[in-house]
Structure formats: structure tokens, C-alpha cells
Residue, then its C-alpha position, 0 to 999 in steps of 0.5 A: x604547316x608549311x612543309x617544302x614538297x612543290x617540285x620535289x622529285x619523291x623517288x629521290x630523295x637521298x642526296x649522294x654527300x650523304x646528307x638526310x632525305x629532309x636536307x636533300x628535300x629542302x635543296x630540291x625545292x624551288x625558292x619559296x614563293x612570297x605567299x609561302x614565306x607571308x603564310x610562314x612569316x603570319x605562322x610565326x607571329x601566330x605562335x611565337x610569343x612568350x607566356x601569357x595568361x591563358x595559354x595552353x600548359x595542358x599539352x595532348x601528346x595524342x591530339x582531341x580530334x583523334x581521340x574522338x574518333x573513338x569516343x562516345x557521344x559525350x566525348x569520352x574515352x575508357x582509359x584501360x592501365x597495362x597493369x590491370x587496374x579496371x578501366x575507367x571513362x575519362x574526357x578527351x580532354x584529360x587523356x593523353x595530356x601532360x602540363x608543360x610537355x612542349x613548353x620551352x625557352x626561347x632565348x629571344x622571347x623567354x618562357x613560351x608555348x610556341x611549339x604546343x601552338x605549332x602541333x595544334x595548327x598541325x593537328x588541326x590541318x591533320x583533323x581536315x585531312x584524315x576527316x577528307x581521306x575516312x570521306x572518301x576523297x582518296x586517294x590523298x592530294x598533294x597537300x594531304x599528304x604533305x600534312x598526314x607525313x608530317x602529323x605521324x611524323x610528330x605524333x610518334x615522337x612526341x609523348x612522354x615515352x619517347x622523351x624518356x628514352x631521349x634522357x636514357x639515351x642521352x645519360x648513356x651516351x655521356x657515361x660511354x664516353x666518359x668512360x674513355x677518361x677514367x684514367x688522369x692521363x685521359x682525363x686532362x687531356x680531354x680537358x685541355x681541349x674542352x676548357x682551352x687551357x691546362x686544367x687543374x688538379x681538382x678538375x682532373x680529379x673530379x672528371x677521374x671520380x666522375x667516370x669511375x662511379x657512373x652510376x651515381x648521378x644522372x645527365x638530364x639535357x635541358x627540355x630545349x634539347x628534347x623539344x628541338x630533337x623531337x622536332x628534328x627526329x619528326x623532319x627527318x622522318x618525313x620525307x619518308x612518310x611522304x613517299x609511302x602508298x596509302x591502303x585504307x582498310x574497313x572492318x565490318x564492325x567496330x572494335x579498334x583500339x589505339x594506345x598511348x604509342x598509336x603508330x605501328x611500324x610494322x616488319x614482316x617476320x623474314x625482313x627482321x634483323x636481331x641487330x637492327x631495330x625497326x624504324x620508319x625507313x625499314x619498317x614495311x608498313x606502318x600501322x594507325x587505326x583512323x576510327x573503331x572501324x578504319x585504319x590506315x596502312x602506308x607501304x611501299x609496294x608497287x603492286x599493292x598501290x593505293x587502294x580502299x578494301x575490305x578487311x582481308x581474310x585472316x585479318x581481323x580487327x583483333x589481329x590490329x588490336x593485339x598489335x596495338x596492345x603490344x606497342x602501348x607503353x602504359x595504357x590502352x584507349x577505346x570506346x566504352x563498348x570495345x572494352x570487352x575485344x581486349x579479354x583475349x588480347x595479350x598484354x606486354x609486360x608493364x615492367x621492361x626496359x626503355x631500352x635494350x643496348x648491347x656491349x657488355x659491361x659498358x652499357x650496364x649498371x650505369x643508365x636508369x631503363x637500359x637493359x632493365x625496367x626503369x625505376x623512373x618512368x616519367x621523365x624529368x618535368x620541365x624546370x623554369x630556367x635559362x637554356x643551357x649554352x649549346x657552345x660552352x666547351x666545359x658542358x662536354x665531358 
């Protein structure tokens, strides 16, 4: 993965327009040299291409070689359901995969895996780097760490979870909206502008029907749209995750766990805000178990530093795993022989929203998952067909 960092000052990054820290990143750097753009220019022949027989379908939204470092001898995991059924042992290769989870259409080249084949160079560049930093090569170089903030960028956006909650709040955001066109004065106004014409009668009655009852359809973008919010979610979060200090943690022995939602960010009890949430600018550290016995903290304390450590007192590798059962979705992974550590461990819910909106009336009734648990928890498959076009003025409400 090619990622612009040469030359960038890290203690600043926000430009004073008031554009993103990634956009403020990419003007700082120098111009790309030609060995970067021939790796770059070699990375998209390796990847983009359209299907074919025996490209990858099955998609790891948590990649094999992380999986792994909590297996057993033959590679397998126990998988452990929120719900309470008993676990079982399950490959790596059958954990944490989805069919077509990444699949897109391009519009030059058709039906294509290119994105999977994206994660999977940087997961691999990723496996390198975590394998160096658990070694001892700490603290990371330049290059590691440009590959780590990008690999937990991409990893805490790109399950199925958060795809689901992209529909959500898509489907939410469309239905607000349209609800400021319920009345036939409103509502051919907004098409007058969209469709660049004087709508007819039936147009305006059937956007007036439309934003009366809300509830009785759903708005699902096309997966191009989620693939490419992912990956834009994933950029900008990572010149954030470049800037953060690393605090490599050992526990005398093993017993970590991870989840389906393996990233923690993490705020202490007095920086919380009811109205805000917590995200990777304001969490205060961010949490990932790198095996049954290590795991990594990134922070922004000058005063801690970078710094490998025992466990501190009243640390435990429970007090990790309760945070990690808290933030899984549906299901808990670990060694076979840890199983046992996640007895006295309290459960989230399995039912609870994908999301918590407030605003009255507004926000209610109208989106699967908001405010309530979701009768629909996976979100929509991927469906072959073209890619909607992002300039059709008729496409907005």
C-alpha cells in the first residue's frame, strides 16, 4: 500500500480552509517519485481486473493472519455467539467471512474483486509489520507505521456491521429529508430542481405519498457506494492513526480475546460527552489485542511516549477482554483454552439498535435499527448490476 507520508510534518495536519487531515496530508507532500508512481502504477495492474475464474468471493472482513495469532496448532478458532449457544471450533478460514463482501462494479472494467485484492496486499504488508513490532523491532519505522494506521483504519470499517449501519443511516438521512417535501408546494419545488423541468401532477403526488408514510420502503445505495465510503471513512481516518504514540502491553499469560469489532476506542469516564460520540480523533486510546498475551495501545500522551511494559496493576487481561466483549456485534473469538476467562465476563445485549439518533418524532418509526434492534441485521448482499449514476438529478429526493 502506497500511503503519502515523506515529508509530512505529523503535528499538523489540519489545513486552516478547513479541508480533512488526508486532503491536508496528500498537498503537504512532495510530488510522487517515479519508483512510487511505477509501485503504484504495478499495484493497480495487480488488482484491477474484472472477475474471473478463481478470484477470491469469500471476503475476511478480520484477515487470516490476525486470526492466527490466537489459534491453535491447526489453525482453528472457538467461535463464541453472543446469544449464548455453546461455541464451537471453527478454521480461520471460515471465521469472519462474508461472499462478495467487497465485490464492486467498475464502470470501465465490469464485475471486479479489486478492492478484496487491495485489503489482502495490505493485510499482508500489515502481517510483516505486526510480526516486526510483537519481535521486537519497536518502536515502529516510518513504513510501519504508515502500514499499521492504515490496516486499523480499514479493519474498523470494513465488516459487515458497519456496513449495516451505512444502510441505516443512509435510509435515515434520505427519509429526514424527505420529510421537508410532504407538502405539494414543497414537494414540486424540489423537483423542479432536481429534474430541471416543471414536474407533473403524478411525480408530485407520488413524492407527497412518498414522505407521508416513510416507513413503508427502505433506501438501500448500491454496494458501490458503501465499498467507496468505507474506503474514504478508512483515509480519513488515517492520518490520525499515523500521529498516535505506541504502548505495547504483555500479560503474563495468555487469555486475550478479540471480537467481530476488534478495534476499541477507548475514552476515559471524565472526557465523555452524552452528545458526542466517541471516534478515533477524540477517543484517548485506541485498543487491539495483537495475540493471547500482547496488546497494543495507541495514545497521544507525551508523557507516556512509546514504551513496551508489563501489564500495570489493576490491569488485568480480563479488564481487556470485558472491553472487548462490550464492543462485539455477534460473536467473541478465542483460543480454545481461553474459552473459560469469558464466564465472568458480562455480555452486551444481542438484541440493541444499530444506532441511537435523537430529535423526536423525526427519527422514529421510520429507519430499521435507529433508536430500536433491527429486525434486519445483515445488511443487503451484493446484487450484479450496473452502478447507479452518481449525477442523475432525479436520484435525489
Amino acid at each position: 500500500m502506497i500511503v503519502p507520508t515523506d515529508g509530512v510534518p505529523l503535528d499538523y495536519l489540519e489545513d486552516p480552509d478547513g479541508i480533512d487531515a488526508w486532503e491536508a496530508m496528500k498537498r503537504a507532500r512532495p510530488p510522487m517519485s517515479a519508483e512510487d508512481r511505477a509501485a503504484l502504477e504495478a499495484l493497480e495492474k495487480r488488482i484491477r481486473r474484472p472477475v474471473a475464474a478463481g478470484d477470491p468471493r469469500r471476503h475476511h472482513y478480520i484477515p487470516e493472519f490476525f486470526q492466527k495469532r490466537f489459534a491453535t496448532a491447526d489453525e482453528q478458532v472457538a467461535v463464541v455467539p453472543l446469544r449464548g449457544d455453546r461455541y464451537r471450533l471453527v478454521h480461520v478460514s471460515r471465521v469472519a467471512v462474508m461472499r462478495d463482501l467487497y465485490t464492486m462494479i467498475d464502470v470501465e472494467i465490469g464485475e471486479t474483486v479489486a478492492v478484496e485484492r487491495l485489503l489482502a496486499e495490505v493485510d499482508g504488508q500489515a502481517a510483516g509489520a505486526i510480526g516486526r513490532l510483537t519481535g521486537g523491532r519497536f518502536p515502529p519505522g516510518p513504513d510501519d507505521r504508515a502500514t499499521l494506521a492504515m490496516w486499523f483504519a480499514l479493519l474498523g470499517v470494513r465488516d459487515p456491521h458497519s456496513r449495516r449501519r451505512m444502510e441505516a443511516l443512509a435510509d435515515s438521512v434520505y427519509k429526514m429529508d424527505l420529510a421537508l417535501v410532504a407538502h405539494p408546494d414543497a414537494a414540486r419545488t424540489r423537483l423542479r430542481q432536481n429534474l430541471g423541468r416543471e414536474p407533473t401532477a403524478e411525480e408530485v403526488g407520488d413524492l407527497v405519498d412518498a414522505a407521508s408514510d416513510p416507513g413503508s420502503f427502505e433506501v438501500v445505495p448500491h454496494q458501490n457506494a458503501f465499498i467507496r465510503q468505507m474506503l474514504d471513512s478508512a483515509l480519513a481516518m488515517f492520518p490520525h492513526l499515523l500521529r498516535r504514540q505506541y504502548v505495547i502491553v504483555r500479560y503474563p499469560k495468555p487469555g486475550l480475546v478479540f471480537c467481530d469489532r476488534p478495534v476499541i476506542l477507548h475514552q476515559r469516564p471524565e472526557n465523555r460527552d452524552p452528545l458526542r460520540g466517541v471516534g478515533v480523533i477524540n477517543a484517548d486510546e485506541i485498543w487491539l489485542p495483537l495475540g493471547r498475551d500482547t496488546a497494543l495501545i495507541l495514545h497521544s500522551d507525551p508523557i507516556v511516549g512509546e514504551r513496551v511494559m508489563e501489564a500495570p496493576d489493576g490491569r488485568s487481561a480480563d479488564d481487556f477482554n470485558q472491553a472487548m466483549v462490550l464492543n462485539a456485534i455477534a460473536e467473541i473469538y478465542c483460543h480454545p483454552d481461553d474459552v473459560e476467562r469469558l464466564a465472568d465476563l458480562q455480555f452486551p445485549p444481542a438484541e440493541r439498535p444499530l444506532m441511537t439518533l435523537t430529535g423526536g418524532d423525526w427519527f422514529s418509526g421510520t429507519t430499521d435499527g435507529i433508536n430500536d434492534p433491527p429486525q434486519r441485521t445483515r445488511h443487503r448482499r451484493y446484487r450484479r448490476e450496473d452502478p447507479p449514476d452518481d449525477h442523475d438529478p432525479a436520484s435525489e429526493p
